[in-house]
TORLUMPA-137133 format. One line per field, with one value per residue: residue number from 1; y negated, z negated, x negated of N, C-alpha, C, O in turn. Coordinates in steps of 0.05 Angstrom, whole numbers. Layout:
BEGIN
n c(NUM:...);
n.py c(Y:...);
n.pz c(Z:...);
n.px c(X:...);
ca.py c(Y:...);
ca.pz c(Z:...);
ca.px c(X:...);
c.py c(Y:...);
c.pz c(Z:...);
c.px c(X:...);
o.py c(Y:...);
o.pz c(Z:...);
o.px c(X:...);
This chain:
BEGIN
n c(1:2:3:4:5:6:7:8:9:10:11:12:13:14:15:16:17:18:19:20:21:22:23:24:25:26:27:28:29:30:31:32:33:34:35:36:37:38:39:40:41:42:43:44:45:46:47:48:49:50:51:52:53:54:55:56:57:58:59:60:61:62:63:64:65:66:67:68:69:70:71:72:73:74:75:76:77:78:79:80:81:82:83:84:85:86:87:88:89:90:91:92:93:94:95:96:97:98:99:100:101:102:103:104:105:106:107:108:109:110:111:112:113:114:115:116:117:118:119:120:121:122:123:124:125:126:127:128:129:130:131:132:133:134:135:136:137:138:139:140:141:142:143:144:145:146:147:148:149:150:151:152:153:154:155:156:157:158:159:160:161:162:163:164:165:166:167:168:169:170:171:172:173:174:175:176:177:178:179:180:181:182:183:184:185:186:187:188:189:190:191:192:193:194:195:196:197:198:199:200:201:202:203:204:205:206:207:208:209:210:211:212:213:214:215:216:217:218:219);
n.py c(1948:1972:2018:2010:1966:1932:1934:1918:1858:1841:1852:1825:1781:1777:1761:1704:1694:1707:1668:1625:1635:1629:1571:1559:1581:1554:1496:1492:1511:1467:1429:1438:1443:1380:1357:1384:1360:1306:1302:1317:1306:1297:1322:1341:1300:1257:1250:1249:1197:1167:1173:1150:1097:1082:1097:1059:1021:1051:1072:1024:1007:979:988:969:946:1002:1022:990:996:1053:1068:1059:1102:1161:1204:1267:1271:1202:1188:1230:1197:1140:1164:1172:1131:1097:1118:1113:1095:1144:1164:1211:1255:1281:1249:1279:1331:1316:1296:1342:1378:1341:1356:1399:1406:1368:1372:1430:1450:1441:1454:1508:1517:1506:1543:1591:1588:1614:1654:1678:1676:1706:1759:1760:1765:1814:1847:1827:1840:1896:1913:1892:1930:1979:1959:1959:2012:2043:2017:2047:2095:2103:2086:2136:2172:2165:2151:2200:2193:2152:2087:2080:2027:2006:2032:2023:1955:1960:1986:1951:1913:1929:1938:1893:1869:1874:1869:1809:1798:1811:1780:1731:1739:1755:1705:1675:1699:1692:1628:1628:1645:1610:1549:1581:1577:1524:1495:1517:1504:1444:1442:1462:1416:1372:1390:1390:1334:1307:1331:1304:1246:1253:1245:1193:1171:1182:1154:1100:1084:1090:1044:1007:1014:1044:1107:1153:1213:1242:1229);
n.pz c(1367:1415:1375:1403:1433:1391:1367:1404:1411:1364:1371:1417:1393:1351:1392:1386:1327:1329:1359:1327:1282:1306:1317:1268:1252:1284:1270:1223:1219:1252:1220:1179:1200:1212:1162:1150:1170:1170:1116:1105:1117:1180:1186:1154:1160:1167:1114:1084:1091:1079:1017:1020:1025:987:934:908:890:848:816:806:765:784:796:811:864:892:877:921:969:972:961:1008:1043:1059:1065:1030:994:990:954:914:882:883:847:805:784:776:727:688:639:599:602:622:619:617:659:690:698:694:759:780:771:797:851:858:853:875:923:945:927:943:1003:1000:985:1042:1075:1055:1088:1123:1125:1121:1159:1198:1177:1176:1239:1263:1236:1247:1301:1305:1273:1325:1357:1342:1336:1384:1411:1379:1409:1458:1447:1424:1470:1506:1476:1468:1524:1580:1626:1636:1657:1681:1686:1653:1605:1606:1599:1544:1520:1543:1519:1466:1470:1483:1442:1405:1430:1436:1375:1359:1400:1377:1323:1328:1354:1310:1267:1285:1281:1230:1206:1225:1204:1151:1157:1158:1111:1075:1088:1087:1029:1012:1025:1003:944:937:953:901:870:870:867:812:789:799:780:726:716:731:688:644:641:645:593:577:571:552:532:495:481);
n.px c(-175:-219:-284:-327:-325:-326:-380:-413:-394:-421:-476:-486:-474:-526:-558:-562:-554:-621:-636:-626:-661:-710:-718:-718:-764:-800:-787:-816:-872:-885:-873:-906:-955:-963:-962:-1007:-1044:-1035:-1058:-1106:-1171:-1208:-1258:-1316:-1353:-1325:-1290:-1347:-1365:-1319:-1323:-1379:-1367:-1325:-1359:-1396:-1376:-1344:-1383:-1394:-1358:-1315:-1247:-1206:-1219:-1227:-1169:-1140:-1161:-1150:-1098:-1056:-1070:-1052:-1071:-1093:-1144:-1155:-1104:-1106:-1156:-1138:-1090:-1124:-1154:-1121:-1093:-1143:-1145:-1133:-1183:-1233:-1238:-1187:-1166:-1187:-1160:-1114:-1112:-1127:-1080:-1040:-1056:-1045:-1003:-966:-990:-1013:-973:-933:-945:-939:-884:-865:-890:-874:-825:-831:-851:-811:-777:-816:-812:-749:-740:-755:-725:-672:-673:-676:-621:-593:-614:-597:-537:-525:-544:-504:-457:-463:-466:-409:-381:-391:-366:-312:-291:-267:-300:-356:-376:-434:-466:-439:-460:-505:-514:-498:-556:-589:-579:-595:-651:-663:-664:-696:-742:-741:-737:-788:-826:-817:-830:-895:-922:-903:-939:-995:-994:-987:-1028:-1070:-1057:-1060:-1117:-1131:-1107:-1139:-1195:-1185:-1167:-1227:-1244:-1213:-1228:-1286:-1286:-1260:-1293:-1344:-1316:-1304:-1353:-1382:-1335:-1341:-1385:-1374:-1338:-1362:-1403:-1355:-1348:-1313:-1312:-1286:-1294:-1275:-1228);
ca.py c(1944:2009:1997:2007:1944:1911:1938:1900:1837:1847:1866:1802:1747:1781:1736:1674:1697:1707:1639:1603:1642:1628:1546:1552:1593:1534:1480:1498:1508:1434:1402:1449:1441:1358:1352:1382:1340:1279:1300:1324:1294:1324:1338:1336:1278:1236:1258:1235:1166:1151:1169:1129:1070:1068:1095:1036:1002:1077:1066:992:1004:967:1000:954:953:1020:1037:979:1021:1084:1064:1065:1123:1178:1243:1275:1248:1181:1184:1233:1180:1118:1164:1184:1103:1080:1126:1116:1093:1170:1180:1224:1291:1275:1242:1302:1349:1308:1299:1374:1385:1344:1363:1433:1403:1349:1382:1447:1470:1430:1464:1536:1533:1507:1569:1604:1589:1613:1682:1688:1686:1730:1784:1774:1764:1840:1859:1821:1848:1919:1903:1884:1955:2001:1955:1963:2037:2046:2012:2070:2120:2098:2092:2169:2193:2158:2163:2225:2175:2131:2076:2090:2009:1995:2045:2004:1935:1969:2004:1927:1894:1954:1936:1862:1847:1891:1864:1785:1794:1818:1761:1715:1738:1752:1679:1664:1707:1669:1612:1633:1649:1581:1545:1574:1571:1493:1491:1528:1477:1416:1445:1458:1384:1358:1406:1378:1302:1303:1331:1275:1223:1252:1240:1163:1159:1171:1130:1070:1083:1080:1021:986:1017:1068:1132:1165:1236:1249:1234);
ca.pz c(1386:1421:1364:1424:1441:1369:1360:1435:1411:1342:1384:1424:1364:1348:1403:1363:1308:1332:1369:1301:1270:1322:1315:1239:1242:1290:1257:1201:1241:1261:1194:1158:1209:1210:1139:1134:1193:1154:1084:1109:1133:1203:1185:1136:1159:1151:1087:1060:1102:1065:1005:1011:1030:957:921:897:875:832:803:782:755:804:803:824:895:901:890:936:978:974:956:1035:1056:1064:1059:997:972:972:939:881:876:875:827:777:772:754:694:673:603:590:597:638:610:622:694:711:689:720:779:797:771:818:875:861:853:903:960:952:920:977:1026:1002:996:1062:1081:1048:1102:1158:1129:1114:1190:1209:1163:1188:1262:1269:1222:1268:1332:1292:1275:1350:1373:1319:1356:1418:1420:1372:1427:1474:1436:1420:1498:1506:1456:1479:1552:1587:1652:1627:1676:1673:1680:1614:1588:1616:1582:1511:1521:1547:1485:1444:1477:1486:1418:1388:1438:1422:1347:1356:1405:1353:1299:1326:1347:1280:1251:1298:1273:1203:1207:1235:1188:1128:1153:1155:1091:1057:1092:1077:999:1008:1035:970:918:948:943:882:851:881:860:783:783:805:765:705:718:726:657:627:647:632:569:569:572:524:541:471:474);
ca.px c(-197:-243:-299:-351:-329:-345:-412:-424:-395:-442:-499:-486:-480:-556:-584:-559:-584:-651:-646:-628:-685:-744:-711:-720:-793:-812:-790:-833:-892:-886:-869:-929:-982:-966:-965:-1029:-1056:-1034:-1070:-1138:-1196:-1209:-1286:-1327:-1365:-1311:-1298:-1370:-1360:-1304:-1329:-1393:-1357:-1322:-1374:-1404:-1352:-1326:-1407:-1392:-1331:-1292:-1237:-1178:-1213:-1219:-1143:-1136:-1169:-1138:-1064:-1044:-1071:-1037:-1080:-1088:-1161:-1151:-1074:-1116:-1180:-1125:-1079:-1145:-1168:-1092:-1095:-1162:-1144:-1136:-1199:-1253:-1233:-1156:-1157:-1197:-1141:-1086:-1118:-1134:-1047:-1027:-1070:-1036:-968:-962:-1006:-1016:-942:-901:-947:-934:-861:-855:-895:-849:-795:-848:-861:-787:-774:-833:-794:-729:-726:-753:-700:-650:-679:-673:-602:-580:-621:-567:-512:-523:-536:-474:-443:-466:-457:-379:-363:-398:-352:-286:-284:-286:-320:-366:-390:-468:-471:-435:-482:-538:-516:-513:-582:-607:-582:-607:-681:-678:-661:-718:-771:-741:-755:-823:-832:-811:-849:-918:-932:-909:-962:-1019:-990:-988:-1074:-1075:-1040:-1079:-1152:-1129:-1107:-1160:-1210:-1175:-1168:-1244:-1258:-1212:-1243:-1313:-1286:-1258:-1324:-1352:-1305:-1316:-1384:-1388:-1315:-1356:-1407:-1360:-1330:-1387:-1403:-1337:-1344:-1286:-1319:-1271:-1286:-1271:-1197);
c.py c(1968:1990:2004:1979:1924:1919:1923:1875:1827:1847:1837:1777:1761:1761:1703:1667:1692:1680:1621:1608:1631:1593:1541:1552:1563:1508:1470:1493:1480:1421:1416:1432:1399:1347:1360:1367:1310:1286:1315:1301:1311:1338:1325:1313:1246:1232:1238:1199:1150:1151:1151:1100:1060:1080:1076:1027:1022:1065:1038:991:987:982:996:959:975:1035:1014:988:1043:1091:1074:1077:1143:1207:1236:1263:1221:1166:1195:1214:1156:1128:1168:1148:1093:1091:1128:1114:1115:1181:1198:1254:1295:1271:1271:1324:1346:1307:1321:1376:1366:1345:1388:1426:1402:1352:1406:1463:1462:1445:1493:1539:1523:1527:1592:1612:1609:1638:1699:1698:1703:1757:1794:1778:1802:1850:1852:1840:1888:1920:1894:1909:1980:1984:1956:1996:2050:2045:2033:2091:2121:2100:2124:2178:2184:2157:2183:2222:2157:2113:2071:2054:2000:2010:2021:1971:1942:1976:1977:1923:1904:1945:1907:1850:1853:1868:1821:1787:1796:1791:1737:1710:1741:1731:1655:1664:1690:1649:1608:1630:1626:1560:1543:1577:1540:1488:1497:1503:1452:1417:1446:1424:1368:1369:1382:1346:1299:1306:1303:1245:1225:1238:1206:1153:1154:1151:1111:1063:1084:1057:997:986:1033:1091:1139:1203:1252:1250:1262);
c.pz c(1386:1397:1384:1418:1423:1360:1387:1420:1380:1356:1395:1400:1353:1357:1391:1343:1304:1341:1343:1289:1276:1314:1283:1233:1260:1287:1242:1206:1244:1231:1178:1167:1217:1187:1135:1143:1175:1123:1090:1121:1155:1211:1163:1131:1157:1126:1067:1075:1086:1034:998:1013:1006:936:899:874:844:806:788:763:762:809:819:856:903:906:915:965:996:972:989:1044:1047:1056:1026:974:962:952:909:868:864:843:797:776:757:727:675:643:590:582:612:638:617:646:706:719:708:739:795:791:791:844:872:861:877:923:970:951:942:999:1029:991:1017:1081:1073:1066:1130:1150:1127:1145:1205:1204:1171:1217:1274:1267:1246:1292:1323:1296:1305:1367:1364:1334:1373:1421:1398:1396:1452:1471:1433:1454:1508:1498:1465:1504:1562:1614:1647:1656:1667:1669:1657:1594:1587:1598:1554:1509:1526:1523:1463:1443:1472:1460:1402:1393:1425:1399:1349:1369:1390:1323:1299:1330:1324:1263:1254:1289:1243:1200:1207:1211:1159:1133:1151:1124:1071:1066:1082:1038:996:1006:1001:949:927:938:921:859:853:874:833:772:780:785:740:691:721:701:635:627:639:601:558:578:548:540:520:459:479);
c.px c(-215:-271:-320:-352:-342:-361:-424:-424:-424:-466:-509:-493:-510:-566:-572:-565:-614:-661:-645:-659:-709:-735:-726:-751:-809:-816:-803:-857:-903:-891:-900:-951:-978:-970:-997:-1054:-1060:-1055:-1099:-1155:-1199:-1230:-1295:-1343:-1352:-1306:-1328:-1377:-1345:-1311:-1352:-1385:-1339:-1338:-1391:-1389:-1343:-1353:-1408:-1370:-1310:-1272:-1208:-1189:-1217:-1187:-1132:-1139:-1153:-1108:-1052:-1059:-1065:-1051:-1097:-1114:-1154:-1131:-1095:-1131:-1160:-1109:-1101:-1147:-1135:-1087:-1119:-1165:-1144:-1161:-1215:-1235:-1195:-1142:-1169:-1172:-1122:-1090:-1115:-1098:-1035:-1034:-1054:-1006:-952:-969:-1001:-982:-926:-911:-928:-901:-849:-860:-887:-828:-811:-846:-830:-772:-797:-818:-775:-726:-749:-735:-675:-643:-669:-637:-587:-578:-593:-539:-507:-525:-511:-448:-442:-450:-416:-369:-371:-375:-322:-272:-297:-311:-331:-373:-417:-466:-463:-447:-507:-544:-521:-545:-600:-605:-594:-637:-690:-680:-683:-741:-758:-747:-779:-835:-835:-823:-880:-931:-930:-943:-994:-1016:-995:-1025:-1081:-1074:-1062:-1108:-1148:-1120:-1127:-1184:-1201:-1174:-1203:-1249:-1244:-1230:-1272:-1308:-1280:-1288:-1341:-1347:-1315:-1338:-1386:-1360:-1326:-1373:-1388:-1341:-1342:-1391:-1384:-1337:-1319:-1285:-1306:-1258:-1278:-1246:-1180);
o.py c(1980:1966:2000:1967:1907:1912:1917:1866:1808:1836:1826:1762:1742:1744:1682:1647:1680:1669:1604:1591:1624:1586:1523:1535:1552:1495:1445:1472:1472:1407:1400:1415:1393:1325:1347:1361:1297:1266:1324:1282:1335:1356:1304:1303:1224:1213:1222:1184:1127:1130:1139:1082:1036:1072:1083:1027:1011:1055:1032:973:982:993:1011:971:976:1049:1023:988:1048:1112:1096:1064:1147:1226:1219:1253:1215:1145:1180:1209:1150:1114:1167:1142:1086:1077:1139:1125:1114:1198:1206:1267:1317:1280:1282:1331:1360:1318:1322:1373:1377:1336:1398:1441:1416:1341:1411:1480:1474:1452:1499:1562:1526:1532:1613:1633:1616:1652:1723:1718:1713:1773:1818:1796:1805:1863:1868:1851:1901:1927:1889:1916:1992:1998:1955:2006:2071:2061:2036:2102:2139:2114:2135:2191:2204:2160:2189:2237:2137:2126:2059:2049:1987:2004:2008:1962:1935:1966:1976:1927:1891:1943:1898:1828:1836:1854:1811:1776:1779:1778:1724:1691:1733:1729:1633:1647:1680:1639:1588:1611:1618:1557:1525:1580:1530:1471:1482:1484:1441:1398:1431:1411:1358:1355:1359:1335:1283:1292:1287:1226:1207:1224:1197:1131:1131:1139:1103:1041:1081:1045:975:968:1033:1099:1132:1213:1276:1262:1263);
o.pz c(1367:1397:1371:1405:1429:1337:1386:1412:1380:1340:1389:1395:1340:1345:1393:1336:1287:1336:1339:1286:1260:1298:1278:1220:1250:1294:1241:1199:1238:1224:1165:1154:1231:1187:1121:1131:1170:1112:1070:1134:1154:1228:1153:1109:1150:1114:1048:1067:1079:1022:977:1001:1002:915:876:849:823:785:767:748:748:831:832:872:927:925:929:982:1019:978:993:1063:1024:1044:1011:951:939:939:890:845:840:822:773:756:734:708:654:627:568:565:624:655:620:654:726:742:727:751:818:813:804:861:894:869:890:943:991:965:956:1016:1047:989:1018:1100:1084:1064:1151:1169:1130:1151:1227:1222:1177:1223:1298:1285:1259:1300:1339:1318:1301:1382:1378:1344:1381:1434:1407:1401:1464:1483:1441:1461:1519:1514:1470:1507:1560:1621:1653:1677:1646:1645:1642:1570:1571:1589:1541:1490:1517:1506:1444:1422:1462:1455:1385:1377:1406:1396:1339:1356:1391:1308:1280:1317:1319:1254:1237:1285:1234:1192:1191:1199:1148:1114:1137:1114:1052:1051:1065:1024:978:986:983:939:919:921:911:842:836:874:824:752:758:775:729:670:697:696:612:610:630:587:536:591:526:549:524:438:472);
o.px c(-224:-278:-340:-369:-358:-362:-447:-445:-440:-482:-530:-511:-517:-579:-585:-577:-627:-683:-662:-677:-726:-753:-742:-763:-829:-836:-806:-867:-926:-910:-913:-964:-997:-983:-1012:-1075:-1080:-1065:-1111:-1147:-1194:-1231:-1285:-1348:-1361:-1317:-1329:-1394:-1350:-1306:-1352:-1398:-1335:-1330:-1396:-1390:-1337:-1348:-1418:-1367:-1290:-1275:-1193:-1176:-1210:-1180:-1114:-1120:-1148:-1097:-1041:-1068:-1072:-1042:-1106:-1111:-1149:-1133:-1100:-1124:-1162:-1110:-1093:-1133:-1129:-1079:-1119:-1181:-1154:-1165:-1195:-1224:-1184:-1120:-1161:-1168:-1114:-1072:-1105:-1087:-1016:-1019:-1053:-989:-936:-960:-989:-972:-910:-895:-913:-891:-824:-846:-893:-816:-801:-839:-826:-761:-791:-812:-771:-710:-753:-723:-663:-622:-656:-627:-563:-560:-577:-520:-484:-507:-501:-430:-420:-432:-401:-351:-353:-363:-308:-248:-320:-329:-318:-376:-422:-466:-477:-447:-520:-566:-541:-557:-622:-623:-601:-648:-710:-691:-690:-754:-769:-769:-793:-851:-855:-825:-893:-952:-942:-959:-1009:-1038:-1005:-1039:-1097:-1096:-1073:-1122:-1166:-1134:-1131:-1188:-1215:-1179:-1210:-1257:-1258:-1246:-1272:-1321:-1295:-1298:-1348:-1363:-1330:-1340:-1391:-1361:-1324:-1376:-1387:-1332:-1334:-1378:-1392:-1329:-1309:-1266:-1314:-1237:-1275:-1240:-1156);
C-alpha cells in the first residue's frame, strides 16, 4: 500500500479519537458538576437554616433525631453530622477526626479523581489534534514525493485533515478548561460551606455530650 495513503487513513481514525475523547471529557463534566450539585448547599443561607433547625436538639443531646434528620440527605453536611452522632461513643476528640477523614475521603477524594479524567482529556485531545496534523501533512508530503503529477485537490484534503484535527483538539480542550475553573470555584465553596458547618456542628456536638454525660475528650 502507497504509505501516503496510510498516513490519510491514520490521519482520518484521529477524528474518532478526538470524538471519543470530547464524549469522555464531557461525560465527566456532567457526572462532576452533578455530584457536586447534590453535596452542597446552594448558599450559605441555607446552610445556617439547616443548621439552626437541628441545633437544638445537637445542644440537648438529642441525638437519635438529629441522625433522623440527616440520614436521607444526600449532600455532604448532613451524611458528616448524621455520620459524627452514630459514633459518638468515641468521643469529641475522635468524631472530630473521623469526621474531617471522611469528608476528605468520601467527598473530596471521589471528587478529585473524577477530575482527574477531565484534565486527562484537556492534555490529550491537543496531542490527538497534534497527532492527526504530522498525519495529514505526512500524507502530503508522501504524494509530493511519489507522483511526478500531484492532484493539487488530494493535496488539499491532507493539508484539511492536517488543520482540522489541530483546530478540533483545541476546540475540545478549551471548554474543558472553562469548565475545569467552574467546576473548582464550586468545589472550593461547597468545601468552604462544610468546613464552616462542621465547625458549627462541633460546637453544639459538644455541648450535647456534655450533657448526656459522655464528654470523653480524654479518650
Amino acid at each position: 500500500m502507497d504509505p501516503s495513503k496510510i498516513f490519510t487513513i491514520v490521519g482520518n481514525a484521529s477524528y474518532v479519537a478526538l470524538a471519543a475523547v470530547a464524549l469522555w471529557g464531557a461525560y465527566f463534566v456532567v457526572l462532576v458538576m452533578s455530584r457536586v450539585n447534590r453535596k452542597r448547599f446552594k448558599s450559605e443561607e441555607l446552610q445556617d437554616s439547616f443548621m439552626a433547625s437541628i441545633e437544638p436538639d445537637l445542644r440537648k443531646g438529642r441525638f437519635e433525631q438529629v441522625i433522623e434528620v440527616c440520614q436521607n440527605d444526600a449532600r455532604a453536611l448532613p451524611q458528616l453530622i448524621a455520620f459524627a452522632c452514630t459514633n459518638k461513643v468515641f468521643g469529641f476528640k475522635k468524631v472530630q477526626q473521623l469526621t474531617m477523614d471522611r469528608f476528605q475521603r468520601d467527598v473530596l477524594a471521589d471528587l478529585d479523581y473524577n477530575i482527574a479524567w477531565i484534565v486527562t482529556v484537556i492534555k490529550t485531545a491537543p496531542m490527538l489534534g497534534l497527532f492527526g496534523t504530522v498525519a495529514g501533512m505526512m500524507g502530503a508530503f508522501g504524494k509530493l514525493s511519489s507522483a511526478a503529477n500531484v492532484n493539487p485537490a488530494d493535496l488539499a484534503k491532507d493539508i484539511r485533515l492536517a488543520l482540522e484535527t489541530t483546530a478540533i483538539g483545541l476546540v475540545i480542550a478549551i471548554p474543558l478548561v472553562m469548565c475545569m475553573a467552574s467546576i473548582t470555584n464550586r468545589i472550593r465553596h461547597m468545601q468552604d460551606l462544610v468546613v464552616s458547618g462542621i465547625g458549627q456542628f462541633l460546637e453544639a456536638f459538644k455541648e450535647g455530650l456534655s450533657r448526656r454525660g459522655e464528654d470523653s475528650t480524654t479518650k
